[in-house]
Each structure stands twice: as structure tokens, then as C-alpha cells.
C-alpha positions, 0 to 999 in steps of 0.5 A, spaced: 719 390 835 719 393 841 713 396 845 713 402 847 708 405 853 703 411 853 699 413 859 692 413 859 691 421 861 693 424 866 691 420 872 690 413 867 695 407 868 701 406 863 700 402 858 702 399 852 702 402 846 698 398 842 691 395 847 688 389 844 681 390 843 677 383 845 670 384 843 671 380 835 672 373 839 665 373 843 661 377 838 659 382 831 665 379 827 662 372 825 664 366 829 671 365 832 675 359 835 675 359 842 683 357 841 685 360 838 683 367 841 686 365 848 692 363 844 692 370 841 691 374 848 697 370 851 701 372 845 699 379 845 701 379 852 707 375 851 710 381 846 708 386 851 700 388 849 699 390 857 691 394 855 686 388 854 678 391 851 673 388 854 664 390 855 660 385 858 655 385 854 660 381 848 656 375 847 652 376 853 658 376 859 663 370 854 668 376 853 669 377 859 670 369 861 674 368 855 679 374 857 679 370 865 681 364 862 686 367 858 689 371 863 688 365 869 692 360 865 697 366 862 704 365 866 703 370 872 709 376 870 703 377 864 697 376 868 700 381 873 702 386 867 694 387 864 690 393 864 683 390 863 679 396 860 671 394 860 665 397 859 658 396 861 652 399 861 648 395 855 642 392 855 641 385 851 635 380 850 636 372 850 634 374 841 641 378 841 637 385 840 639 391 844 635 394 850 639 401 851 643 402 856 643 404 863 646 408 867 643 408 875 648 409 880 644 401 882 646 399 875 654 401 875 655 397 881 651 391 879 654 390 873 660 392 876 660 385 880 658 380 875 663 383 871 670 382 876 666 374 878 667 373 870 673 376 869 676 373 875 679 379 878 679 383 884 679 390 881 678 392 874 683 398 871 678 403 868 671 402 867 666 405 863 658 406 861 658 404 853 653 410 851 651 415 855 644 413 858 640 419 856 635 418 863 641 419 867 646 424 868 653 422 867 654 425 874 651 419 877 654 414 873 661 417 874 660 417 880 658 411 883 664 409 880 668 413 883 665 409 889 667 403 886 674 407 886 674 408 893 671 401 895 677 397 891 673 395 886 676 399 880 681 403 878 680 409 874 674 412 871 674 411 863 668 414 858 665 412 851 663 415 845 661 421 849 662 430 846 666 435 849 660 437 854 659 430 858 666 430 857 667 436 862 662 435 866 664 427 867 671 431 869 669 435 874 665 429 878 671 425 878 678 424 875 677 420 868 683 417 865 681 416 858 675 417 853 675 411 848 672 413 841 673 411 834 678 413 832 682 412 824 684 415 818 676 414 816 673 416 823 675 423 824 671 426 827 673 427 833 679 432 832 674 438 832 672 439 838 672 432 842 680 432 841 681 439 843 677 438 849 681 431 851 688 434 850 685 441 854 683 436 860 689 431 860 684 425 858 687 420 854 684 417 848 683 410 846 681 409 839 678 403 837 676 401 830 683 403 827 682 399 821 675 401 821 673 394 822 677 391 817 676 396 812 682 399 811 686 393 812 688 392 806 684 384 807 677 386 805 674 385 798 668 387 794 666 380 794 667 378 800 661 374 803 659 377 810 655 373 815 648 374 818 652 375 825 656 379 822 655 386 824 658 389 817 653 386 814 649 392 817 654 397 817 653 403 811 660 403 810 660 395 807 655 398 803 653 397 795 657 404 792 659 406 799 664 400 800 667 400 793 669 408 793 672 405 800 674 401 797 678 405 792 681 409 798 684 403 800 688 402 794 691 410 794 692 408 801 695 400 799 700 404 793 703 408 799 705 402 803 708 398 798 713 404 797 715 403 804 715 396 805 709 395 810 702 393 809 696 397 808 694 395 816 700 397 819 701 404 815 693 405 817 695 403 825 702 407 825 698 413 822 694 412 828 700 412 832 702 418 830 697 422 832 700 424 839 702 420 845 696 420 849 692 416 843 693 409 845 690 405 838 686 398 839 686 393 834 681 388 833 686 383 832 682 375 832 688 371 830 695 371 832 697 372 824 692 378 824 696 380 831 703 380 828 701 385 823 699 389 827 704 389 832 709 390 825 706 398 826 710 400 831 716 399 827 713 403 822 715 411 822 712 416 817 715 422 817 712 429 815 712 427 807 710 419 809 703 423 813 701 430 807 701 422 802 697 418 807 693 424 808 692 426 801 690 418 798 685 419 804 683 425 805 679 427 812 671 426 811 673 422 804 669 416 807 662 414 804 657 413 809 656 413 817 659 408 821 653 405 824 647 404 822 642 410 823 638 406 829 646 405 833 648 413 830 643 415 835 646 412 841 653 415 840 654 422 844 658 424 837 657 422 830 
């Protein structure tokens, strides 16, 4: 395997081509091994991964202290490679319930340093609102980080789950290096207009749930048990009819891996990959097995037959119910 590079936008960093994304250690996945996720971030890092994916509100602030433990016992050529991602913005409550999301300029800032105190970093690389506050134009958020910028706290601005119109209008505030938004042969949402307006802009994309949270991974049955702390316990997708018709999608998908030798996993994330070089992919990765896997991907390469057969098994639009719960759809800025 050997790890390519990509660069976050125009005016982002260069990063690996494959991010790590964090958030399945600390929360919404069911309980993880603390060890064991530490181990897996250094692996990660070990075989190049230099973009690790954060928020602060993944277990009210523990993703962000298991990340800083990672990273202050990681050898130091490792620990200087990182790109550390986060965003901010959520409001939680001590029952684990959701609050909305705040994006006063008073709030970026003091988020901002309580996460570089967990983290146990000087700066953070790019740094992002979660969802778009409603109450707050994006302009005032995206501008208070970018006087974050301009202090040395942070690096580069990033955005999420937001459409074209904030977009363009978070552009035309600030530099922005990256939108980071779901992203998968499942969740194609975005290659109407959002994709479009990115490429336009020269902001990067970072997708996350490339397997669509570990439905699309070739590991996920119909059986299979979820616990209550699990969000796909709520997810329409894990639903009843919706998840056996997924399901199915994934056994289309399964024959066309066993063909060429690969798992379903690294077919879904090499076709992700395929996408364009301003999409850097993020696995959700909890185990060092899990991270192999996906690191496999990047050995992977489809030609034009090896994608009209991936696109035919799963067609765009083929997926059977929304990505969150309706309460959760509201919040995105695109469905």
C-alpha cells in the first residue's frame, strides 16, 4: 500500500488520501475500547493517514482528549504530520440529548479553546461549525474564524453539511479549504449542485460515511443486534424493509468485489476515491483490522467497466430511507 496525497481545496493543506475519522471511538457507534482506539490512531499514522476527524461534542469533549493522548504518546515525525479536522458548534445536555447549534461569533472562540486545551495543540488545521446555525449568519461564524486565523489558533476555515448558497457566501467571507459532507455510493446527493459549486470555488470535499456507517461494508447483517447507544439503532436506513433492500444492494455490490478480488469495503471506498482528487474520503475505522481493510482501497483501481458495474449494482437514489432521522434531516443545510 502506498499512501497518496490530496490537498484540501485550493487554499487547504496537503493531506493523505484517506482521513481518519474519529468520532466511532467516543460516541453513536456503541462502546469502544479506549486501547485499542488509541492503537488504531497510531497505526493510522504509522501508514501515512496524516487527516484525523474530530468534533467536540463526540462524547462531550472525549474525542478530542483520546486524540491528544494519541497524538502526545505517537513518535514525534507522526505527531507533527497531523492534520487535525474538528468541528464545533453542537449543544449537548448531561442526558446526552441534542440542544441545536450555536454559531455567535462568542461561541466560535470559546469552543475553539477548550477544544486546542483537550486536543493539546497549539492550533487547529481546519475548523468548522457542525450544522449551519439558523440564527446566525454564516458570515459571522466564518468570520470569527478567520480572526482565529489571524491570532494562530487555527489554520484554515472548513464548512459542513451546508448547500451551494452558504457555500458561496462563506467563500466570499474567507478562504475556505473544505466542505465536509456524506458522501458514498449511497448518499449522492451532492453531485447536483453542491459538487458543482465546490469544483467551481476550488474547495475541497471531505466525505464522510463512505460506507454509510458500516452499511455498505460488506460486515453488516439483517440480524444483527444494535445497541441502544447506537445511533443506527434510529437511522431509517437500519430499518425493517429499508435495511433488507440495502441490503440487497450490497450483495450486487459484493458479487463485483469477489470478481476482482477485493472486499466489499474497499470497492465502496476505492469508488469513493475515484470520485476526483479534491475528495478526500474518511473512514470511520474503530479497530486496526477495520483500518487495514480500508487502507486496502487504495490498492484498488476500477477502470471505466469496474465503475458503469458498481454504478449499475447500486444505482444513484437506489437507497431506501433518509440518512438521519427526520428530527436530525432538518438540521443539514442539504438533504
Amino acid at each position: 500500500m502506498t499512501m497518496r496525497t490530496r490537498t484540501l481545496g485550493t487554499t487547504g493543506p496537503q493531506v493523505s488520501a484517506l482521513g481518519l475519522g474519529c468520532m466511532g471511538m467516543s460516541a453513536l457507534y456503541g462502546d469502544a475500547d479506549r486501547a485499542e482506539s488509541i492503537a488504531t490512531i497510531h497505526a493510522a499514522l504509522e501508514s501515512g493517514v496524516t487527516l484525523l476527524d474530530t468534533g467536540d461534542f463526540y462524547g462531550m469533549g472525549h474525542n478530542e482528549m483520546l486524540i491528544g493522548e494519541a497524538l502526545r504518546s505517537a513518535p514525534a515525525a507522526r505527531r507533527e504530520q497531523a492534520v487535525v479536522s474538528v468541528k464545533f458548534g453542537a449543544l449537548r445536555d448531561p442526558d446526552g440529548g441534542w440542544s441545536g447549534y450555536d454559531g455567535r461569533p462568542a461561541a466560535v472562540k470559546n469552543f475553539a479553546a477548550y477544544s486546542l486545551q483537550r486536543l493539546g495543540v497549539d492550533h487547529i488545521d481546519v475548523y468548522r461549525i457542525a450544522r449551519l446555525d439558523p440564527a446566525v449568519p454564516i458570515e459571522e461564524t466564518v468570520g470569527a474564524i478567520a480572526e482565529l486565523i489571524e491570532k494562530g489558533y487555527v489554520r484554515h476555515v472548513g464548512l459542513s453539511e451546508v448547500g451551494a448558497d452558504t457555500i458561496r457566501r462563506a467563500a466570499a467571507t474567507a478562504p475556505v479549504a473544505d466542505l465536509q459532507i456524506e458522501y458514498s455510493l449511497i448518499s449522492r446527493g451532492i453531485e447536483d449542485e453542491i459538487l458543482p459549486t465546490t469544483r467551481e470555488l476550488g474547495i475541497g470535499i471531505t466525505a464522510y460515511g463512505v460506507l454509510s456507517r458500516g452499511l455498505i461494508s460488506g460486515h453488516f447483517s439483517a440480524d444483527r443486534q444494535l445497541a441502544a447507544n447506537d445511533f443506527r439503532s434510529l437511522s431509517p436506513r437500519f430499518q425493517g424493509e429499508n435495511l433488507q433492500h440495502n441490503l440487497n444492494l450490497v450483495e450486487a455490490l459484493r458479487k463485483i468485489a469477489e470478481q476482482k478480488g477485493v472486499s466489499v469495503a474497499q470497492i465502496a471506498i476505492a469508488w469513493a476515491l475515484s470520485r476526483g482528487d479534491d475528495i478526500v474520503p474518511l473512514v470511520g475505522a474503530r479497530t486496526r483490522d477495520r483500518l487495514t481493510e480500508s487502507l486496502g482501497a487504495l490498492d484498488v483501481t476500477l477502470d471505466e467497466a469496474d465503475l458503469r458495474a458498481v454504478e449499475e449494482a447500486v444505482p444513484a437514489d437506489a437507497a431506501a430511507g433518509d440518512r438521519y432521522p427526520a428530527a436530525q434531516m432538518s438540521h443539514l443545510g442539504t438533504k
